[in-house]
Each structure stands twice: as structure tokens, then as C-alpha cells.
Z-matrix of the N, CA and C atoms (Angstrom, degrees):
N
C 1 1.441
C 2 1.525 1 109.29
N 3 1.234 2 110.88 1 103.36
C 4 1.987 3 119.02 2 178.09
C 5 1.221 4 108.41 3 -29.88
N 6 1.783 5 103.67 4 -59.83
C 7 1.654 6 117.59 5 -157.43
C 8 1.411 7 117.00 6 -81.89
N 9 1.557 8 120.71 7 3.43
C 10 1.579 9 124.33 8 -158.26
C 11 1.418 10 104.22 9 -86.23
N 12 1.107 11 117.77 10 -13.30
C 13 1.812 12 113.50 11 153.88
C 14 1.462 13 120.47 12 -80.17
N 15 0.875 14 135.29 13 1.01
C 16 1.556 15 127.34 14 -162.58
C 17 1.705 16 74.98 15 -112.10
N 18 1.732 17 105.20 16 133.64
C 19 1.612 18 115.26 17 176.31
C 20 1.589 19 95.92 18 -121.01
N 21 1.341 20 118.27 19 -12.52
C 22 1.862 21 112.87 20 -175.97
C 23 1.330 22 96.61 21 -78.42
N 24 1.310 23 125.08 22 136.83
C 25 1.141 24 136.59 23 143.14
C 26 1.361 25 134.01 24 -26.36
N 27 1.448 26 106.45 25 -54.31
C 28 1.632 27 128.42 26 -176.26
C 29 1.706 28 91.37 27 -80.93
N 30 1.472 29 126.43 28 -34.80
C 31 1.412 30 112.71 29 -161.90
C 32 1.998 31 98.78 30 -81.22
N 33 1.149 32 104.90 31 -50.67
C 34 1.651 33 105.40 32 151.19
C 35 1.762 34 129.82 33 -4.07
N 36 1.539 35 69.29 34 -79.64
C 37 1.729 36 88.15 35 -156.17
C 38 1.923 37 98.33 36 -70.21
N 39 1.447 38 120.18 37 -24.62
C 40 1.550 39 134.86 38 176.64
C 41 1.672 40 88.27 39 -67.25
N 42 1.481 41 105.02 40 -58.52
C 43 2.022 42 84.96 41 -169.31
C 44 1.300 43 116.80 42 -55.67
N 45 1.932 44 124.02 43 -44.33
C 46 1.160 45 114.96 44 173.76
C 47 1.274 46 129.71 45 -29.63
N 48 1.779 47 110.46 46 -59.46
C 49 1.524 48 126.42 47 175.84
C 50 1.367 49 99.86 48 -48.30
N 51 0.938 50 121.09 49 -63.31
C 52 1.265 51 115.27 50 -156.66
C 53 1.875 52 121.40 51 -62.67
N 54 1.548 53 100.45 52 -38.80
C 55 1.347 54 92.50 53 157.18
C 56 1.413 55 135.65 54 -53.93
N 57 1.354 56 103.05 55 -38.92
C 58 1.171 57 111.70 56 -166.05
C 59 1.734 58 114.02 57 -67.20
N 60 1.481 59 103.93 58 -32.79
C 61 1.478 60 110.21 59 -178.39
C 62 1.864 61 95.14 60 -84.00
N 63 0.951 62 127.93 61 -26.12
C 64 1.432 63 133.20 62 -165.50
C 65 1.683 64 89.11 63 -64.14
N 66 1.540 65 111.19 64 -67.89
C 67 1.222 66 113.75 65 177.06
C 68 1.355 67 138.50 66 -40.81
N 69 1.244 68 103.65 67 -47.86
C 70 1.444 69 125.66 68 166.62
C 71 1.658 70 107.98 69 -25.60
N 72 1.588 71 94.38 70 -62.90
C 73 1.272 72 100.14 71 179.71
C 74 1.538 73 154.37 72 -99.86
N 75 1.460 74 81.87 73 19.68
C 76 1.788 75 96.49 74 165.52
C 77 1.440 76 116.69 75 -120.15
N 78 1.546 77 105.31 76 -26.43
C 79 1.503 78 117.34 77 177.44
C 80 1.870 79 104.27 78 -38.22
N 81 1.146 80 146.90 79 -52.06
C 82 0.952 81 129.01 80 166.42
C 83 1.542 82 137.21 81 -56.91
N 84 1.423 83 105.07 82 -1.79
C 85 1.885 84 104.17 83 -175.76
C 86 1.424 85 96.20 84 -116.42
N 87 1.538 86 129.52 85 4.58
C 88 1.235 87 138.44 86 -175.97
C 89 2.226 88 97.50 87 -80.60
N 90 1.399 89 101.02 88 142.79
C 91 1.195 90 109.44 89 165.80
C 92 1.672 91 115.71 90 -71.45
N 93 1.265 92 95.01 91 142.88
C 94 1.454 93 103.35 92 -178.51
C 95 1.685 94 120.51 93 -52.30
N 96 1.472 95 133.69 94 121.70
C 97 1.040 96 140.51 95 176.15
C 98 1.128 97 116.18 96 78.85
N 99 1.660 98 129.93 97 29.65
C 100 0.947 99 127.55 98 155.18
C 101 1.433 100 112.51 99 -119.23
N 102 1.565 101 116.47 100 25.48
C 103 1.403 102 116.61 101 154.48
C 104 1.244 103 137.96 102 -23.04
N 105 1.453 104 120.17 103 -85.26
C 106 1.533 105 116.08 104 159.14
C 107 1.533 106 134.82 105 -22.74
N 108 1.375 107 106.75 106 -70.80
C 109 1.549 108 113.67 107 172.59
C 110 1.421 109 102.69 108 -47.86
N 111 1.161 110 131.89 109 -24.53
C 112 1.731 111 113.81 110 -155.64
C 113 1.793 112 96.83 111 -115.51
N 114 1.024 113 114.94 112 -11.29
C 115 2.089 114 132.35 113 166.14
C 116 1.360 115 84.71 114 -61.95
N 117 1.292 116 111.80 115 -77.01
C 118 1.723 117 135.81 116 -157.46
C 119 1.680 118 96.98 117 -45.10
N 120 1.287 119 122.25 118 -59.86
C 121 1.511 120 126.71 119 -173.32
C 122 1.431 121 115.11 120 -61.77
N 123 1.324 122 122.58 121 -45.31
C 124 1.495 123 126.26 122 164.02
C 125 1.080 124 128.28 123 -89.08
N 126 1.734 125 112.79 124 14.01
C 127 1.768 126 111.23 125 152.71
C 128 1.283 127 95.31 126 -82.41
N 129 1.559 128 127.66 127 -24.50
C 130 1.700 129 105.58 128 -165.46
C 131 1.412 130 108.92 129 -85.23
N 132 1.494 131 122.34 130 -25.82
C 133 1.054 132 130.88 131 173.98
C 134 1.624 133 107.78 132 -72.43
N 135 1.096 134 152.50 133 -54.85
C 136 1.636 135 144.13 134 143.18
C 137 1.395 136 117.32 135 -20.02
N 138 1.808 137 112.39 136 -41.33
C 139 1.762 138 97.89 137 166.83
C 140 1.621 139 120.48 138 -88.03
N 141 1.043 140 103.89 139 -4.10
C 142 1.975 141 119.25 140 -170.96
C 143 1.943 142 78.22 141 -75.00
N 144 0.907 143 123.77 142 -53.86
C 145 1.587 144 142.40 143 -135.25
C 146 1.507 145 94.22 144 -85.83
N 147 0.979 146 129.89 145 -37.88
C 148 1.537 147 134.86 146 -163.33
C 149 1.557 148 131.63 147 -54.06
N 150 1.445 149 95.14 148 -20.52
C 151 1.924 150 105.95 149 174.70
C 152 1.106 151 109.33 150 -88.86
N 153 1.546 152 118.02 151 -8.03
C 154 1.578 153 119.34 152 -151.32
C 155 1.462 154 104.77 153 -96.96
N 156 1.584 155 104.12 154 -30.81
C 157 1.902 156 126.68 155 -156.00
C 158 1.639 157 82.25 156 -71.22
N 159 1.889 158 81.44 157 156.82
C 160 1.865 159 98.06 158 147.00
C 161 1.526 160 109.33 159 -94.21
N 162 1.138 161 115.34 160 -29.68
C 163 1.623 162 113.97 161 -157.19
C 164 1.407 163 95.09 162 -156.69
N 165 1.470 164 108.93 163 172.53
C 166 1.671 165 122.03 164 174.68
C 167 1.639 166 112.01 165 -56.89
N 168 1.451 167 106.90 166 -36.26
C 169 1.671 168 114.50 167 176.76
C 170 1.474 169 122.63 168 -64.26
N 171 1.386 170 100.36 169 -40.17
C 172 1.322 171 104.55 170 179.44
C 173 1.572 172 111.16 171 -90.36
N 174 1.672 173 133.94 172 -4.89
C 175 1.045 174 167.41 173 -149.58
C 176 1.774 175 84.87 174 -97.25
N 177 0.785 176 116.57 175 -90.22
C 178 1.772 177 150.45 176 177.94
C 179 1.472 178 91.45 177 -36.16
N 180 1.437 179 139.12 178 -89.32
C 181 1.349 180 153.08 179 171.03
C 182 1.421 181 96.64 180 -0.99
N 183 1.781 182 90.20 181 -80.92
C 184 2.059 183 94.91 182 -149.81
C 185 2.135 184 103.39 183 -66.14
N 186 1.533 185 103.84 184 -17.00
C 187 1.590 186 121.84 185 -177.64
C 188 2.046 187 93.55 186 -65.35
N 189 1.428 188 108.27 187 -61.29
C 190 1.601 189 102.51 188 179.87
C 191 1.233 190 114.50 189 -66.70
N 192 1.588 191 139.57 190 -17.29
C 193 0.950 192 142.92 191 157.21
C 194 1.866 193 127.23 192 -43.73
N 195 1.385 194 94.96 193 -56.31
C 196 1.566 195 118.96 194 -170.13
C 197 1.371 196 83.28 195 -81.05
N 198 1.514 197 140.43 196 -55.37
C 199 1.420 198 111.16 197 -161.65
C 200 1.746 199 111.04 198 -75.74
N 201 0.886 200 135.94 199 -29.58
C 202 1.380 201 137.59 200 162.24
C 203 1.245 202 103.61 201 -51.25
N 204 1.210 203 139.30 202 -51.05
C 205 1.592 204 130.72 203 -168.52
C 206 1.738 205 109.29 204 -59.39
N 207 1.472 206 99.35 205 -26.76
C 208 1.946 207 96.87 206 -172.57
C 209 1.701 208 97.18 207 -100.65
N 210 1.101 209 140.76 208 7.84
C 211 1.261 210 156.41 209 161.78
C 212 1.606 211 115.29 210 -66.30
């Protein structure tokens, strides 16, 4: 579970957003049927990421950043 360290509420509910927009925007350059595994890898990278952010935007950013770099 990515998110099972994060105990703040607000730090939570910021990773959700942030995946979700993170996702948004790679899910299309991703190869077909490796959806899951590659959700799964950049929720952990969105919770690795979470002390670092100002906000869900910038949360998402440096998260699509880092997963492209191990790509």
C-alpha cells in the first residue's frame, strides 16, 4: 500500500490529488496493459515525494518527473 505511511489527513488527501492528476498525464504514453504495475509504481513515487511538494501541483510535477527518469 503506497499511501500507508502518510497519517496527515491533508498529506493523504494532497497524494490522492496528486496521483490522480499525475496519472492523468502519462496514462496515455504508457504501453498497453501495463497499467496497473505502472499506477502501482507512481503511487509510491507520489508518497516517496510528499514532504518535498508545496501543493498537489507541484506534488504531481516533481512525481511525473521522477517516474520518467527510471523509464
Amino acid at each position: 500500500m503506497p499511501f500507508s505511511s502518510l497519517t496527515d489527513p491533508v498529506d493523504l488527501a494532497r497524494a490522492q490529488a496528486a496521483l490522480e492528476k499525475a496519472w492523468a498525464d502519462l496514462r496515455s504514453s504508457l504501453a498497453a496493459g501495463s497499467d496497473e504495475q505502472e499506477r502501482n509504481d507512481l503511487a509510491y513515487i507520489v508518497a516517496s515525494l510528499v514532504p518535498l511538494a508545496l501543493d498537489e501541483d507541484d506534488l504531481a510535477r516533481r512525481s511525473i518527473d521522477r517516474f520518467r527518469e527510471k523509464a
